[in-house]
mmCIF file of the N, C-alpha and C atoms, coordinates in Angstrom:
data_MODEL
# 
_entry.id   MODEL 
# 
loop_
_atom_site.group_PDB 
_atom_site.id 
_atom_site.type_symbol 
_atom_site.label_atom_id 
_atom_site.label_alt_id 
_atom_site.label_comp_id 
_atom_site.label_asym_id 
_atom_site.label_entity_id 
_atom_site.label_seq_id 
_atom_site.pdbx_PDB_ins_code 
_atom_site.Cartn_x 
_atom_site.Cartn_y 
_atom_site.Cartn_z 
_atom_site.occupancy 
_atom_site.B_iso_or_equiv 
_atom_site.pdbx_formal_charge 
_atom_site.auth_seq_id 
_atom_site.auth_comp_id 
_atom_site.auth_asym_id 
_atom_site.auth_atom_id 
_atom_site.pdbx_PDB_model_num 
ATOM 1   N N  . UNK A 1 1  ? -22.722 13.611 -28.547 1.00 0.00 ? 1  UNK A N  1 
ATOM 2   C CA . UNK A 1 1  ? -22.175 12.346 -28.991 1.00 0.00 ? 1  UNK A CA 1 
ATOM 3   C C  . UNK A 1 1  ? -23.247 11.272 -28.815 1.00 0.00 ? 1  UNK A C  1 
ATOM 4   N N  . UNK A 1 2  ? -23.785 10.621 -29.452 1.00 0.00 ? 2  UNK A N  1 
ATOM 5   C CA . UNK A 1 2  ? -24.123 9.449  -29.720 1.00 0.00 ? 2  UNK A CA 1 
ATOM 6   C C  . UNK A 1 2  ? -23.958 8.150  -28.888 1.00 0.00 ? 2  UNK A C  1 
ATOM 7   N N  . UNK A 1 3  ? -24.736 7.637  -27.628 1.00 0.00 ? 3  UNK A N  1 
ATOM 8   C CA . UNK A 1 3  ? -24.792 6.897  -26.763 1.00 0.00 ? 3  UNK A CA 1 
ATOM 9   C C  . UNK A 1 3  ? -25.364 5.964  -26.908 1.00 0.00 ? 3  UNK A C  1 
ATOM 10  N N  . UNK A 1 4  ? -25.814 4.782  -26.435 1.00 0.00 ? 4  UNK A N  1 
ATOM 11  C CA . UNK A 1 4  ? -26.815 3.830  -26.358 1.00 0.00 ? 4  UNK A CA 1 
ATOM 12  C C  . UNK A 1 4  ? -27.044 3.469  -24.839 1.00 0.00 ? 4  UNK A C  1 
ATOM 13  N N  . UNK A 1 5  ? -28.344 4.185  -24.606 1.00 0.00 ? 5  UNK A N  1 
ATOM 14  C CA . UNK A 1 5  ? -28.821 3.940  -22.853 1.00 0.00 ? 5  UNK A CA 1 
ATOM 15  C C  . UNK A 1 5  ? -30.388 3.631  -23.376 1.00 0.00 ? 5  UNK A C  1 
ATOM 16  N N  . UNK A 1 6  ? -30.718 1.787  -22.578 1.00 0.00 ? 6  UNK A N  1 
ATOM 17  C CA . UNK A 1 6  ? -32.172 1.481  -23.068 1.00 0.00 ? 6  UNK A CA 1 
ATOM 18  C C  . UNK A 1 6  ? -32.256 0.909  -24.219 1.00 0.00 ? 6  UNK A C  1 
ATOM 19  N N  . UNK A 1 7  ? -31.538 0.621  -25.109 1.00 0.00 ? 7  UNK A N  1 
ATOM 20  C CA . UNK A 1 7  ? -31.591 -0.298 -26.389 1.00 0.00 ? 7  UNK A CA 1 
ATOM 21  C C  . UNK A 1 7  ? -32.226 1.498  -27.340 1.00 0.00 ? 7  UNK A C  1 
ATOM 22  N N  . UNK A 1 8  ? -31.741 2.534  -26.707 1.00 0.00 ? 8  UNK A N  1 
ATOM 23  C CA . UNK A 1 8  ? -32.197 3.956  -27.754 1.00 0.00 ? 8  UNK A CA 1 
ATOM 24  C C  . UNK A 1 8  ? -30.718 4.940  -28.190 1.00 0.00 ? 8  UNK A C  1 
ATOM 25  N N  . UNK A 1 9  ? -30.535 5.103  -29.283 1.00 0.00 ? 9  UNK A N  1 
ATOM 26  C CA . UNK A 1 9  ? -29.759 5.763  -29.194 1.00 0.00 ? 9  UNK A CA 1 
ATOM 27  C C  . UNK A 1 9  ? -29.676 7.501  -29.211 1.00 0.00 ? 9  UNK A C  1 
ATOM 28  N N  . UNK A 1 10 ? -29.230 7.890  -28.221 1.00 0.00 ? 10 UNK A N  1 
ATOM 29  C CA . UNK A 1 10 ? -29.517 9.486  -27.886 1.00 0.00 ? 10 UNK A CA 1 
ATOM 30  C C  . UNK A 1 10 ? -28.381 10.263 -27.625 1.00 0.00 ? 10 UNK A C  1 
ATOM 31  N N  . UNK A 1 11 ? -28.226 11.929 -28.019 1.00 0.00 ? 11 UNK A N  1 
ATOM 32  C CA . UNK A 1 11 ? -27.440 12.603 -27.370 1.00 0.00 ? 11 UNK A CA 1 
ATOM 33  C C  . UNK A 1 11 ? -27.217 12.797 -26.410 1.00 0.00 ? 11 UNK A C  1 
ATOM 34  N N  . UNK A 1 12 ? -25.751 12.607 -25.676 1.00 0.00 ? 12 UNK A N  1 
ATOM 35  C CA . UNK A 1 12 ? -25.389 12.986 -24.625 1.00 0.00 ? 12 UNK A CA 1 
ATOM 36  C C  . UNK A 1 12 ? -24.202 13.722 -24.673 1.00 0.00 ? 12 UNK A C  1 
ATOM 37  N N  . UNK A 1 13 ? -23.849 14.670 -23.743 1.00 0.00 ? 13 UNK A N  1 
ATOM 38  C CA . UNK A 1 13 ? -22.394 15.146 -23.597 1.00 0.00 ? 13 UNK A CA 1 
ATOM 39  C C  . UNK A 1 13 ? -21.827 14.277 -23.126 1.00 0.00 ? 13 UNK A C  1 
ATOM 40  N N  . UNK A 1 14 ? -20.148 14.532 -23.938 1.00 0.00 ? 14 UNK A N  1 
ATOM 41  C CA . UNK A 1 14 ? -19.013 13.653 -23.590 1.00 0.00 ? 14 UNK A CA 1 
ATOM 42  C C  . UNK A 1 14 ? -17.848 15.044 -22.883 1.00 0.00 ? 14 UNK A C  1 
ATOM 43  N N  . UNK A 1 15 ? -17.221 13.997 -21.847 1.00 0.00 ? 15 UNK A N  1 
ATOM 44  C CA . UNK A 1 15 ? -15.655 15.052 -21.358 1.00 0.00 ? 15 UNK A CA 1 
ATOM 45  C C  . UNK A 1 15 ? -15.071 14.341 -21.770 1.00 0.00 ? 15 UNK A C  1 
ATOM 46  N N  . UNK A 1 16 ? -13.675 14.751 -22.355 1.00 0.00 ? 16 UNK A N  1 
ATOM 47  C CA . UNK A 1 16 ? -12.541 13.866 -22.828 1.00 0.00 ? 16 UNK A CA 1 
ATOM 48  C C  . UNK A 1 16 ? -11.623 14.362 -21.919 1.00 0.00 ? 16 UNK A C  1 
ATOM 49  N N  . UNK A 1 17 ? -10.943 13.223 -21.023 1.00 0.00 ? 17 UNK A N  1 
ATOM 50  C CA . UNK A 1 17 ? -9.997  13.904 -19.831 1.00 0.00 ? 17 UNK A CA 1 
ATOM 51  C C  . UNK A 1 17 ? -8.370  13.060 -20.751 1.00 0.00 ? 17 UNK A C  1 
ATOM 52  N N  . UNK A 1 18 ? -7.258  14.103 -20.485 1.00 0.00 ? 18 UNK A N  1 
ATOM 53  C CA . UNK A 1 18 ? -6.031  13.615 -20.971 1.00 0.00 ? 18 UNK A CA 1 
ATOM 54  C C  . UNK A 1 18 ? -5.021  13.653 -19.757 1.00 0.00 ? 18 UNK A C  1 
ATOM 55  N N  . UNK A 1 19 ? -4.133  13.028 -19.434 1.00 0.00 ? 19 UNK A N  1 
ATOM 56  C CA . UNK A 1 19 ? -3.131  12.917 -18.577 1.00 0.00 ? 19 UNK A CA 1 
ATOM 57  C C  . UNK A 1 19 ? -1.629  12.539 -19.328 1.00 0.00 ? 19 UNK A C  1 
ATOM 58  N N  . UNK A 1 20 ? -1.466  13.817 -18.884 1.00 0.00 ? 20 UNK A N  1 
ATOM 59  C CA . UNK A 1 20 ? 0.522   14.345 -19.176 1.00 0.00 ? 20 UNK A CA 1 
ATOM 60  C C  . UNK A 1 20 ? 1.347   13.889 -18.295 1.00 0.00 ? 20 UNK A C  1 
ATOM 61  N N  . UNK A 1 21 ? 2.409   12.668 -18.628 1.00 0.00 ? 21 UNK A N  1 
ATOM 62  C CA . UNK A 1 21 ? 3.486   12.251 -17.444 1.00 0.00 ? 21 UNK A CA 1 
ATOM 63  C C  . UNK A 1 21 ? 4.615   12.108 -18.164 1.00 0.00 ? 21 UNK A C  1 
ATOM 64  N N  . UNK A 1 22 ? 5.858   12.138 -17.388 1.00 0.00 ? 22 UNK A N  1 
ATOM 65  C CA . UNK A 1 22 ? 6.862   11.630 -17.486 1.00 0.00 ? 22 UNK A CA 1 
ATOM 66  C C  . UNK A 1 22 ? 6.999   10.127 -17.625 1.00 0.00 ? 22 UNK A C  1 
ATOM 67  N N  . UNK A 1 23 ? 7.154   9.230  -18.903 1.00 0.00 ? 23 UNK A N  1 
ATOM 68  C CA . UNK A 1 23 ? 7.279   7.810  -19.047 1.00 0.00 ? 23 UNK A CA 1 
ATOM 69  C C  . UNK A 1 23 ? 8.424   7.413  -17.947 1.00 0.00 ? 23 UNK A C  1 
ATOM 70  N N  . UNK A 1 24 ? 8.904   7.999  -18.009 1.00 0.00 ? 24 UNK A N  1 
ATOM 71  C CA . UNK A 1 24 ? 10.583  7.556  -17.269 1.00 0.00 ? 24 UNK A CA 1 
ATOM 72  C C  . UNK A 1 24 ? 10.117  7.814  -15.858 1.00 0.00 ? 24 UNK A C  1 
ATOM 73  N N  . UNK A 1 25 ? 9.376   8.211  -15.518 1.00 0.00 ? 25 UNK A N  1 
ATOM 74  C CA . UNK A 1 25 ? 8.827   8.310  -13.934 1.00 0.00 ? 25 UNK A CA 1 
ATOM 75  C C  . UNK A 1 25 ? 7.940   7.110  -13.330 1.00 0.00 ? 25 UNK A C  1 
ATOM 76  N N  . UNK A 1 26 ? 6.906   7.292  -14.538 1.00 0.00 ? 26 UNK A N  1 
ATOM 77  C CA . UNK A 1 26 ? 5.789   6.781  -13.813 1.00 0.00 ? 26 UNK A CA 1 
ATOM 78  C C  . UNK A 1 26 ? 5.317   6.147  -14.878 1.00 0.00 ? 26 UNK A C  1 
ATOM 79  N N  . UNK A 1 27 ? 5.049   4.511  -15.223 1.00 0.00 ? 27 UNK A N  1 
ATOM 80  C CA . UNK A 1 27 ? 4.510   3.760  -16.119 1.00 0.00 ? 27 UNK A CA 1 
ATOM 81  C C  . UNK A 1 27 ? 2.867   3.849  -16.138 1.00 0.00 ? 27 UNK A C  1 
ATOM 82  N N  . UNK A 1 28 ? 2.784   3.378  -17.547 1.00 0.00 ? 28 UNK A N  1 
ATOM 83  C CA . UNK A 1 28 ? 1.830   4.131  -18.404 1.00 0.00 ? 28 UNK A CA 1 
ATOM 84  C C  . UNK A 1 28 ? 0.415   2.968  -17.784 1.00 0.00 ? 28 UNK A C  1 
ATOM 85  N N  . UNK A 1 29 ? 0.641   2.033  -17.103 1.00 0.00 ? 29 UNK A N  1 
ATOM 86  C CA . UNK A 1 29 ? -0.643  1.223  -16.129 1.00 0.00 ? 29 UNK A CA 1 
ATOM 87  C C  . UNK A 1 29 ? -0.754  2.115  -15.429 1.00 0.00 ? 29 UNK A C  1 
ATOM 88  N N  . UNK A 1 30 ? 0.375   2.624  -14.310 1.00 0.00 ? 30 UNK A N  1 
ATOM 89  C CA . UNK A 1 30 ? -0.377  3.329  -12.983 1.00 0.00 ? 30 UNK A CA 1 
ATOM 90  C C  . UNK A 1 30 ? -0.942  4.687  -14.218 1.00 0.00 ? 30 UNK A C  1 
ATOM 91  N N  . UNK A 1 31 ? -1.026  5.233  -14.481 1.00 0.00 ? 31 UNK A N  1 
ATOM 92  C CA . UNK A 1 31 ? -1.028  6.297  -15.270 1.00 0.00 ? 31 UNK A CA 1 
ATOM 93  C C  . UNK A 1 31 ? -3.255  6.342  -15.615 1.00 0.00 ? 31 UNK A C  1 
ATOM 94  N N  . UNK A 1 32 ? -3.075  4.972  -16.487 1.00 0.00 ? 32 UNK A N  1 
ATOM 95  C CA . UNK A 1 32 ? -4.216  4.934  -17.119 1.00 0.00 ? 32 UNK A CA 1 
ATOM 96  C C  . UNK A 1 32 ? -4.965  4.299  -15.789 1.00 0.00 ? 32 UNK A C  1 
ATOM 97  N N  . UNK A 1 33 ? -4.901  3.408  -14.768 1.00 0.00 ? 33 UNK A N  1 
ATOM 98  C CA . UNK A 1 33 ? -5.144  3.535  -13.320 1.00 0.00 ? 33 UNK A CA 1 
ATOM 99  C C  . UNK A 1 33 ? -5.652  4.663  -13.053 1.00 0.00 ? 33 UNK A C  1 
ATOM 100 N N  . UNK A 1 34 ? -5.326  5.733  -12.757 1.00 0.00 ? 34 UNK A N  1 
ATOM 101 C CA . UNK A 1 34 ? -5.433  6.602  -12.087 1.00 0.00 ? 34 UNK A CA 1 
ATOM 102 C C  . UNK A 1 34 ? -6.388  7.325  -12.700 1.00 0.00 ? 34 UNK A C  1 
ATOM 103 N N  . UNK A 1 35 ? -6.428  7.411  -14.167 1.00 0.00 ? 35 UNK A N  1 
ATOM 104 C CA . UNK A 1 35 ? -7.781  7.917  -15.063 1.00 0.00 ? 35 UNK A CA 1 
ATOM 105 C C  . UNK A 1 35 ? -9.025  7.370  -14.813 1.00 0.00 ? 35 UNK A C  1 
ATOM 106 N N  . UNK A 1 36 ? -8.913  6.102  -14.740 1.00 0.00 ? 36 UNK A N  1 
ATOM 107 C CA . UNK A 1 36 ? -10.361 5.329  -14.650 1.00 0.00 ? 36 UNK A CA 1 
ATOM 108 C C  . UNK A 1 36 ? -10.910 5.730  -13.237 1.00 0.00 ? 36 UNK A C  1 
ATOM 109 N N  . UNK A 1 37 ? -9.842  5.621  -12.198 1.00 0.00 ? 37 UNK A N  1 
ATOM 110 C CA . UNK A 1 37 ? -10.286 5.897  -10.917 1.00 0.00 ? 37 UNK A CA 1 
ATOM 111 C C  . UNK A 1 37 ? -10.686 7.371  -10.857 1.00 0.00 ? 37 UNK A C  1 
ATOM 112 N N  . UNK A 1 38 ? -10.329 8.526  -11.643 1.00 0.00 ? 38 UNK A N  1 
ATOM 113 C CA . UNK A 1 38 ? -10.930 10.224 -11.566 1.00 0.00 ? 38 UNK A CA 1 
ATOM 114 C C  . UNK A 1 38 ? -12.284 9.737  -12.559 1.00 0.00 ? 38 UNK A C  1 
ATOM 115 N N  . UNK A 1 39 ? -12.048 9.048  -13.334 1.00 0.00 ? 39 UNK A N  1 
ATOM 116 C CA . UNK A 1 39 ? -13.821 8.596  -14.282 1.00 0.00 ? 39 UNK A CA 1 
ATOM 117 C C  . UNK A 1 39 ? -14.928 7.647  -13.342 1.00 0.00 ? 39 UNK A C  1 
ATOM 118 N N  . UNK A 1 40 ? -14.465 7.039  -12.533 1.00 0.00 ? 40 UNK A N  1 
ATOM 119 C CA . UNK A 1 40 ? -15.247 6.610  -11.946 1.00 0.00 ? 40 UNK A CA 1 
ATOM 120 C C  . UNK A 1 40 ? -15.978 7.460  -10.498 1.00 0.00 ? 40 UNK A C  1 
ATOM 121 N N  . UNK A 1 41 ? -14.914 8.555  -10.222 1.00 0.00 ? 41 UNK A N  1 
ATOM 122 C CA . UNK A 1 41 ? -15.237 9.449  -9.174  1.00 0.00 ? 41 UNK A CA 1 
ATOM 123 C C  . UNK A 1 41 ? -15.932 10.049 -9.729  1.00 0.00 ? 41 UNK A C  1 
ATOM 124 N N  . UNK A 1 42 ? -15.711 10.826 -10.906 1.00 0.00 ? 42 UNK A N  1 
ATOM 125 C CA . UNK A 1 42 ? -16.792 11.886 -11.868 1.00 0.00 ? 42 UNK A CA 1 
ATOM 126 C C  . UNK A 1 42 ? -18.083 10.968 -12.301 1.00 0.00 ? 42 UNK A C  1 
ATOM 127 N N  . UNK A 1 43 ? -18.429 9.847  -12.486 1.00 0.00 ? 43 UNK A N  1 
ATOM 128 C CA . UNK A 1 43 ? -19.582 9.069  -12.729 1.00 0.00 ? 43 UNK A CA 1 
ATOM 129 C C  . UNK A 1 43 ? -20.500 8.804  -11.548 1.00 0.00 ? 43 UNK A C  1 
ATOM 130 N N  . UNK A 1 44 ? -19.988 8.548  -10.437 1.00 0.00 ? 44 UNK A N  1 
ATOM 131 C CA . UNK A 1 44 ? -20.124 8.339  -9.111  1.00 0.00 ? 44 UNK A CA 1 
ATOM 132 C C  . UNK A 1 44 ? -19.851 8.918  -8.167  1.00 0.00 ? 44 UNK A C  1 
ATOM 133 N N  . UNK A 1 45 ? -20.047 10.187 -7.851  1.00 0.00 ? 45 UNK A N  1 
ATOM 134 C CA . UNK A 1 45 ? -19.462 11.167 -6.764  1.00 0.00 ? 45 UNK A CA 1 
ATOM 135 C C  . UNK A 1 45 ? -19.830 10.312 -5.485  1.00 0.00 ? 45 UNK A C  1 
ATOM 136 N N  . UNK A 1 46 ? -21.113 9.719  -5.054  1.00 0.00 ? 46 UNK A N  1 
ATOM 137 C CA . UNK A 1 46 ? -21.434 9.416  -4.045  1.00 0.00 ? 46 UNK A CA 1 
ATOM 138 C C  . UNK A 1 46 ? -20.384 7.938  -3.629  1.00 0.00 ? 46 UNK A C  1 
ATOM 139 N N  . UNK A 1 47 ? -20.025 7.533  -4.400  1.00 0.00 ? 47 UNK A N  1 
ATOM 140 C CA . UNK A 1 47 ? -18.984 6.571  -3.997  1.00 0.00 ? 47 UNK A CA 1 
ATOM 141 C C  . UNK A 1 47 ? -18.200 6.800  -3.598  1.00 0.00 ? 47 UNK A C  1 
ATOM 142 N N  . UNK A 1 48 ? -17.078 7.704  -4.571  1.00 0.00 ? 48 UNK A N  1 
ATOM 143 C CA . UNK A 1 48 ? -15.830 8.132  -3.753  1.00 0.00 ? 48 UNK A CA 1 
ATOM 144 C C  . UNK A 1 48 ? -16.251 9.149  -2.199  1.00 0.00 ? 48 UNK A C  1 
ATOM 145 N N  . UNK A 1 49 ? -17.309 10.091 -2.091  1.00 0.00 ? 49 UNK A N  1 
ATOM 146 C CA . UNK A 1 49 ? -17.415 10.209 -0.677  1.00 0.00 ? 49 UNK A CA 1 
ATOM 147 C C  . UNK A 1 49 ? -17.645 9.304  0.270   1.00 0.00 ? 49 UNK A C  1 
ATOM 148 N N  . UNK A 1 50 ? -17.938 7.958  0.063   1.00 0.00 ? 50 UNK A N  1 
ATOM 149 C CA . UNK A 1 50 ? -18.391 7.053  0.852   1.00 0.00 ? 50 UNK A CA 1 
ATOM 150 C C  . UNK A 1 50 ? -17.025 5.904  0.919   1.00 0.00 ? 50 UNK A C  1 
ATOM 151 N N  . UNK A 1 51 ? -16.423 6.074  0.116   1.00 0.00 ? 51 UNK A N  1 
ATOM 152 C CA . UNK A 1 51 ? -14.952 5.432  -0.279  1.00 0.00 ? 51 UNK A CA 1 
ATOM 153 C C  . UNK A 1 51 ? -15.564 3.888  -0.448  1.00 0.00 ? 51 UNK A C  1 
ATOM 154 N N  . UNK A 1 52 ? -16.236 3.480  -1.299  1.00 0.00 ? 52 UNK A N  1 
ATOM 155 C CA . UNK A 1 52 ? -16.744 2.001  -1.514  1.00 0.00 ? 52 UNK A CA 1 
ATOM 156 C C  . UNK A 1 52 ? -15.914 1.734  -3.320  1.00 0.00 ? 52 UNK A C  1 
# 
């Protein structure tokens, strides 16, 4: 997929992560919440071990 890192545009691999819930449980903020926070752990491993 097609990135822009450096004003260059280059291939990189993409993951596409999906999350399956019950609407009637659990609203669709905490939901997409909780995605960004597993994307930001997968971008940043050393953060979430350091919990910053």
């Amino acid at each position: 997929r097609p990135v822009v890192i450096d004003d260059q545009i280059v291939a990189r691999p993409m993951m596409y992560v999906a999350l399956s819930y019950d609407h009637r449980l659990i609203d669709g903020r905490e939901a997409v919440g909780f995605l960004i926070r597993v994307k930001e752990c997968i971008e940043n491993p050393e953060r979430m071990l350091l919990e910053v």
